[in-house]
N, C-alpha and C positions, 0 to 999 in steps of 0.2 A: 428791721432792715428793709431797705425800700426795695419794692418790686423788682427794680432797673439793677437790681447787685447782682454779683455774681452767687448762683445756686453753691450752699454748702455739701461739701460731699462728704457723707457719712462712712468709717472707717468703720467696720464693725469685729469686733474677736470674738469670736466664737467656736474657738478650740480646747477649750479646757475641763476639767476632768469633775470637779465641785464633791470631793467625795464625803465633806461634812454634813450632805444629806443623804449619804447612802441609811439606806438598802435603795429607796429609790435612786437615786443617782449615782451610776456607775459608770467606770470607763466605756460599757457599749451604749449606754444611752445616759447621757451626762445630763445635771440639772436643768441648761440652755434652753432639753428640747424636750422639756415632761411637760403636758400641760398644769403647773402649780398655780397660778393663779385663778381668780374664780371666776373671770372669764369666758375661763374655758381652754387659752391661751399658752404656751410658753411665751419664758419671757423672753426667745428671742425671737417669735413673734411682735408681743408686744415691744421690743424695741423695734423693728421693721416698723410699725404703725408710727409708730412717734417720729418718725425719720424718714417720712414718706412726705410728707405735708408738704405748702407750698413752701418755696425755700430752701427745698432739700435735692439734692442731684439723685440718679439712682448710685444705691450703696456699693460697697466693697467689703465685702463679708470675708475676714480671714478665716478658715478653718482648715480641718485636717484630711485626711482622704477616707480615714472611718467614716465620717460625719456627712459625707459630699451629698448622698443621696436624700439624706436627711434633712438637708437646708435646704438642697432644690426644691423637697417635696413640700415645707409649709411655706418656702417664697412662695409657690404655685398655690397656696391655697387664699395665698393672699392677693393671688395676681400681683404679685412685687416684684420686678426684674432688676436684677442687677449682677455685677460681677462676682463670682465665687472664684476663689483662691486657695490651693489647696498646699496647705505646708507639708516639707515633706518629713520630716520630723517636730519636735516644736522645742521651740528656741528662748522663752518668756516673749512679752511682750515689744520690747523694744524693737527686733526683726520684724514683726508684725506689723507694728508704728509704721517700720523703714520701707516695709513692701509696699503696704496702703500708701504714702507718700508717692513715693515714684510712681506709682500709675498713676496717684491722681494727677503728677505732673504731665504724663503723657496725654493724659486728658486735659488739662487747661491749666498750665503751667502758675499763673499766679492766682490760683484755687483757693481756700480755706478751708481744710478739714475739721471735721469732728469727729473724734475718736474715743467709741465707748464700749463697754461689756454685754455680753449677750443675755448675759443673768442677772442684772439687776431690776429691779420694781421701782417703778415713777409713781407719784401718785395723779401728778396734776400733768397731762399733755401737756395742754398749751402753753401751762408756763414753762415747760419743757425748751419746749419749741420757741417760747418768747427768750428764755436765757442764752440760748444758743445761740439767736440774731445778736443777744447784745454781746454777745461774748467775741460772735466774728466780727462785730463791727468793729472790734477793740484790737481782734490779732490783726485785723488787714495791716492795718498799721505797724505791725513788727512785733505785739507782744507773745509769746504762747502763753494762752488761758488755761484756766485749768477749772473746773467746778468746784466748788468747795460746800459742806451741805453744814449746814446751821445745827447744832449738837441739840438732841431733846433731853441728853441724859449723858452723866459722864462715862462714855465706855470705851473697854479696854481691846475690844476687839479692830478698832479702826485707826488708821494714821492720820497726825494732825496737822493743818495748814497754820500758819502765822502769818497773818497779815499787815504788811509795813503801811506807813502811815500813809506815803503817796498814794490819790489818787487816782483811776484811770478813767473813770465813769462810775454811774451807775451801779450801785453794789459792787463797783470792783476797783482792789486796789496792788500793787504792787507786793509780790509774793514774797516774805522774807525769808521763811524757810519751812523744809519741811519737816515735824519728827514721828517715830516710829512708833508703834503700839504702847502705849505708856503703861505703867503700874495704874492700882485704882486712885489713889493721893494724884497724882502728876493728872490723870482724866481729868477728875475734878477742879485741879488748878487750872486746867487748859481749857475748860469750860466756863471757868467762871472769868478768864483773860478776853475770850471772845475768841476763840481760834475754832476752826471749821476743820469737820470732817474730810478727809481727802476720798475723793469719789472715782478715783482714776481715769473720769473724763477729762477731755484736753480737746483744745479747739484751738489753730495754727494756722496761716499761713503755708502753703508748701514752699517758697523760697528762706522762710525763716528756718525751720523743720530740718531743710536739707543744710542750713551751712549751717545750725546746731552740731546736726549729728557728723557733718564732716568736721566739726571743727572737738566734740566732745568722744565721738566714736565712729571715728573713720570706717572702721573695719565691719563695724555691721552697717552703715550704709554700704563698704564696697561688694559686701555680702549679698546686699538686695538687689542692686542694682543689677548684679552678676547673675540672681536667680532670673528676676524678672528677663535682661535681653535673652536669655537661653529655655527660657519656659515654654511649654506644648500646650497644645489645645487637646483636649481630651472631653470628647462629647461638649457639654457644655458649660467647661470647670477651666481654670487655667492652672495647671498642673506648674509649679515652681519647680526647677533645677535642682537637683539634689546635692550634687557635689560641691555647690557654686553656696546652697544655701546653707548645709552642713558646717561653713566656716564662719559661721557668723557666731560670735560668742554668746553663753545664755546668761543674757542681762536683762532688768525692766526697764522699761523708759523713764520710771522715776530715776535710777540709778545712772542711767547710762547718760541720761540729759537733762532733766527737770532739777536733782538737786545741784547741778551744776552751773546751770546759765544763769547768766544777768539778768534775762529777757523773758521773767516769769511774771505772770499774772493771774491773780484769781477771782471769781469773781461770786457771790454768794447768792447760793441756786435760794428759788422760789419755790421749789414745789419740796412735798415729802418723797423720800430715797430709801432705798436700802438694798443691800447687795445680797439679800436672803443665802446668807451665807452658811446658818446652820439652821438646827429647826427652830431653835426658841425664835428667830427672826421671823421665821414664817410664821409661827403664831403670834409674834408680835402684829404680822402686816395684816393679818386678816379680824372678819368679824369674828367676834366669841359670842357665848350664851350668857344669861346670867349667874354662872358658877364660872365664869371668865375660863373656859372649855372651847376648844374647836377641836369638832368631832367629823369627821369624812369619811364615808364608806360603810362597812359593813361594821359598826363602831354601840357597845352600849356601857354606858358606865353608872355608876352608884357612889354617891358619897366620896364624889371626883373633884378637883376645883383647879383651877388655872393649868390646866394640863393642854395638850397638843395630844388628839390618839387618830390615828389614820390606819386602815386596811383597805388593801385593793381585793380582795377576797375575800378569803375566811373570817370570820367572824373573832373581833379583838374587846375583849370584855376587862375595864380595872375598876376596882374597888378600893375605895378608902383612900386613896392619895391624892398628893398635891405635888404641884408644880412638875410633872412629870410629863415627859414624850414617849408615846408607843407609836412606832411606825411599824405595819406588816406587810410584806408583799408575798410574791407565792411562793418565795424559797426564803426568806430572811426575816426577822422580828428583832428591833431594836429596841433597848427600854434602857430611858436616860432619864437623872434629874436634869431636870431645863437647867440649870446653871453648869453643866459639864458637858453639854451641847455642842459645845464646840473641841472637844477632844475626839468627837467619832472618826476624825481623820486620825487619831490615834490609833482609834480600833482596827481601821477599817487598813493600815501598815501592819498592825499586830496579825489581821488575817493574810493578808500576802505571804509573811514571815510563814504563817501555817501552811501554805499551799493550797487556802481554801480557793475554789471557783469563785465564791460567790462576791468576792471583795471587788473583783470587776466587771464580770457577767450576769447581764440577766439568764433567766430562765427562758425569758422572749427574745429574744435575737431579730430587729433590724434589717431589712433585706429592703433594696430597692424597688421588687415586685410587691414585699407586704412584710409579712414577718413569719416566724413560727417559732412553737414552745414547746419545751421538752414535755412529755404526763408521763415517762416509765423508760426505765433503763435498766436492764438486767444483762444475765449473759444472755450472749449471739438474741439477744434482740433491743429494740429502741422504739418508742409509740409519742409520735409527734403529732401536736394540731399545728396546721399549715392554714395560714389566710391570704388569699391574693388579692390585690385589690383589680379593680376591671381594667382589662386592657394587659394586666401583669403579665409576664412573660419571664418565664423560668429559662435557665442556661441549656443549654440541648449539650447531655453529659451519660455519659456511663459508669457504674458502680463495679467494681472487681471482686470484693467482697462480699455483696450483700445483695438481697432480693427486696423488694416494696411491696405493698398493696397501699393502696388507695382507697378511702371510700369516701366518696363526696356525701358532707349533712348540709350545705347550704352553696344554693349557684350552680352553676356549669360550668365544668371543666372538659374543656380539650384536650386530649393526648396522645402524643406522641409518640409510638414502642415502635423501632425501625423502621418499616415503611408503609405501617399504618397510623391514619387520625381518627382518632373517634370521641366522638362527647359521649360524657358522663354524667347524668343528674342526680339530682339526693337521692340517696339508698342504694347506689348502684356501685359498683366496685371495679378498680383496673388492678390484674398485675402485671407488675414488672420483673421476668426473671434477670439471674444474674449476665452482667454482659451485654444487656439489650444497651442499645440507643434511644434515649426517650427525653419527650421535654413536655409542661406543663404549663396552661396559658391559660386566662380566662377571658373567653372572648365576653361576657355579658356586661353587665350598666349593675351589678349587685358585687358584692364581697362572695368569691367564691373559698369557701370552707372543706377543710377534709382532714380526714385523720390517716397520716401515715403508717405505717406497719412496716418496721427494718427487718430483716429474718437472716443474719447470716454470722460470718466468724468474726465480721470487724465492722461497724458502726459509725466511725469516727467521720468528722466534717472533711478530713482531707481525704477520703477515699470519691472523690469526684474527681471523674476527667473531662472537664469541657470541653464542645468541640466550637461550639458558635455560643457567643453569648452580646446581646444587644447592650450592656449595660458595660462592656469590655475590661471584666476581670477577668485574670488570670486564672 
């Protein structure tokens, strides 16, 4: 695309749940934002990176309000600025589609978006980057693109694009239709026709986009439109409408407009994809050994061969097998043949059903100042590691139930018990009896660490009453 175009604005979604890779990825900390790549990376990092380049406007990140702190915190690592949007429940994607739209219209009415996943793996940027020049230079024009990824293999886990004969450019031609997850016969026919993987990328025009969706699904544009004019500013999120967005019906945008319109196009990506959707894809995407093995972490095996085994701690040892996945974290162990890999979202419903914790929670809980993990829970007590990052600043709250100690193992901590402050170094201890007024902050440039001490009749996350909190939760 030449210099002189208008910049593409990137739609980004990054609400969803990905529970095919649980134990690590669960509802409090979704695949999106674990660093799995070997970068170092999530990959919705790494899609920031790839959508940052020249060419690119700054993004519009749809996510949820669990997640809010959590996108601000690795755009900031990226120095990436842009719009974050906070849905107030979630709708599929279509809503999504519809929000990012409208604002990008607010911002430059005959725009070109690109709209992609927060969790999927690119191999090649720039051809990234080069498909989506050609892609918009094809929707300016009226058509909606869509990326379509070249099959390596006939498989059943992805939807297929059909490609009609007309031309539009460039590896792209006029979209004939779409079909659904196939049997393993129907993959391989469809691979050997020349039909492409559907990537759920889409690249559009916003005046096309918008009389689409008024003309296919009125109701969830009038949905969007209705959240965005009535939406808050909230630090520095834009808080969508609740009442306004709750009427939009839960459809996808394939459904709600792509298998519908006339005005489809696709055009066939150049680089390698994949939406590392369960594990065997992720040890698809990465290096192996030579016993075709990817081992990470605290990991030893024996007479092992084309397996996936990961531990973020404890020590995960298999013997004798093949083609298997062990994932371990500090509260879950998963162990699948790789070809049932993708039923964990089975399991991971079947533990709901049970009332387990663990099918949505980590043991590490998310916090906008840092995080912290459970290590012991008994009666009338609870023993937590606390980590703040510098600058972190805890809610100024009182407990009714229960008493704390503190004891800092790493950093300095300041704190706050009624209408004393005092810092705390390693080894040194604060309490807090029941009732006080207290708040917790790290004023230094290190990770300040400490180990809580609960002492009382009731424990629970909701016995907090905040009085002032900079981060303005409830």
């Amino acid at each position: 695309m030449p210099a002189s175009s208008p910049l593409i604005i990137p739609i980004i979604m990054a609400g969803g749940a990905g529970t095919r890779l649980w134990p690590v990825s669960r509802d409090s900390m979704p695949k999106q934002f674990i660093p799995l790549l070997d970068s170092g990376m999530s990959t919705f990092q790494a899609t920031l990176e790839r959508l940052s380049g020249p060419g690119f406007d700054r993004p519009i990140v749809i996510t949820n309000n669990d997640f809010r702190f959590i996108v601000a915190e690795q755009m900031a690592l990226l120095r990436i600025d842009g719009e974050i949007v906070l849905e107030p429940e979630r709708r599929d994607s279509a809503a999504a589609v519809a929000v990012g739209t409208v604002l990008a219209e607010m911002r430059s009415p005959d725009s070109v978006c690109v709209v992609v996943a927060a969790d999927h793996a690119i191999g090649d940027t720039a051809a990234f980057a080069e498909d989506c020049r050609i892609a918009a230079a094809i929707a300016a024009s009226g058509p909606i693109m869509t990326i379509g990824i070249v099959p390596d293999h006939p498989s059943t886990a992805y939807g297929y694009i059909e490609q009609a004969a007309e031309a539009l450019g460039e590896r792209a031609h006029r979209l004939a239709r779409f079909v659904e997850k196939p049997e393993a016969a129907v993959a391989e026919r469809y691979v050997a026709e020349g039909y492409l993987w559907n990537s759920g990328n889409f690249i559009f025009s916003v005046p096309t986009m918008l009389a689409e969706m008024e003309r296919f699904c009125p109701d969830v544009l009038e949905a969007a439109r209705a959240a965005v004019e009535h939406a808050a500013r909230d630090l520095d999120f834009l808080r969508l409408d609740a009442k306004a967005f709750a009427a939009s019906p839960k459809i996808s945008i394939d459904y709600a407009v792509m298998e519908k319109t006339d005005r489809a196009g696709v055009l066939a990506a150049s680089f390698d994809w994949s939406d590392i959707g369960s594990w065997d894809a992720i040890h698809a995407l990465k290096e192996k050994d030579g016993d075709g093995n990817r081992l990470e972490g605290q990991v030893s095996v024996l007479a092992t061969t084309n397996s996936f085994v990961r531990s973020e701690d404890m020590l995960a040892t298999v013997v004798g097998l093949d083609d298997v996945i062990v994932v371990a974290t500090h509260d879950a162990v998963l162990v699948a043949a790789k070809k049932e890999a993708g039923r964990v979202k089975d399991l991971v419903a079947q533990l709901r059903q049970q009332g387990r914790r663990e099918a949505g929670e980590h043991l590490r809980i998310y916090r906008p100042w840092g995080w912290y993990q459970r290590i012991d829970l008994g009666d009338r007590f609870q023993v937590k590691h606390i980590c703040v990052k510098p600058g972190g600043l805890l809610s100024l709250q009182r407990h009714h139930h229960r008493a704390e100690h503190w004891v800092v193992v790493h950093g300095t901590a300041e704190v706050t018990i009624d209408d004393t402050v005092k810092h705390y170094h390693e080894n040194e201890a604060a309490y807090l009896p029941i009732g006080c007024i207290h708040r917790l902050h790290n004023p230094g440039k290190i990770d300040l660490k400490l180990i809580e001490v609960q002492v009382g009749s009731y424990t629970g996350e909701d016995d907090i009453v905040r009085i002032e909190d900079v981060y303005l939760r409830n």
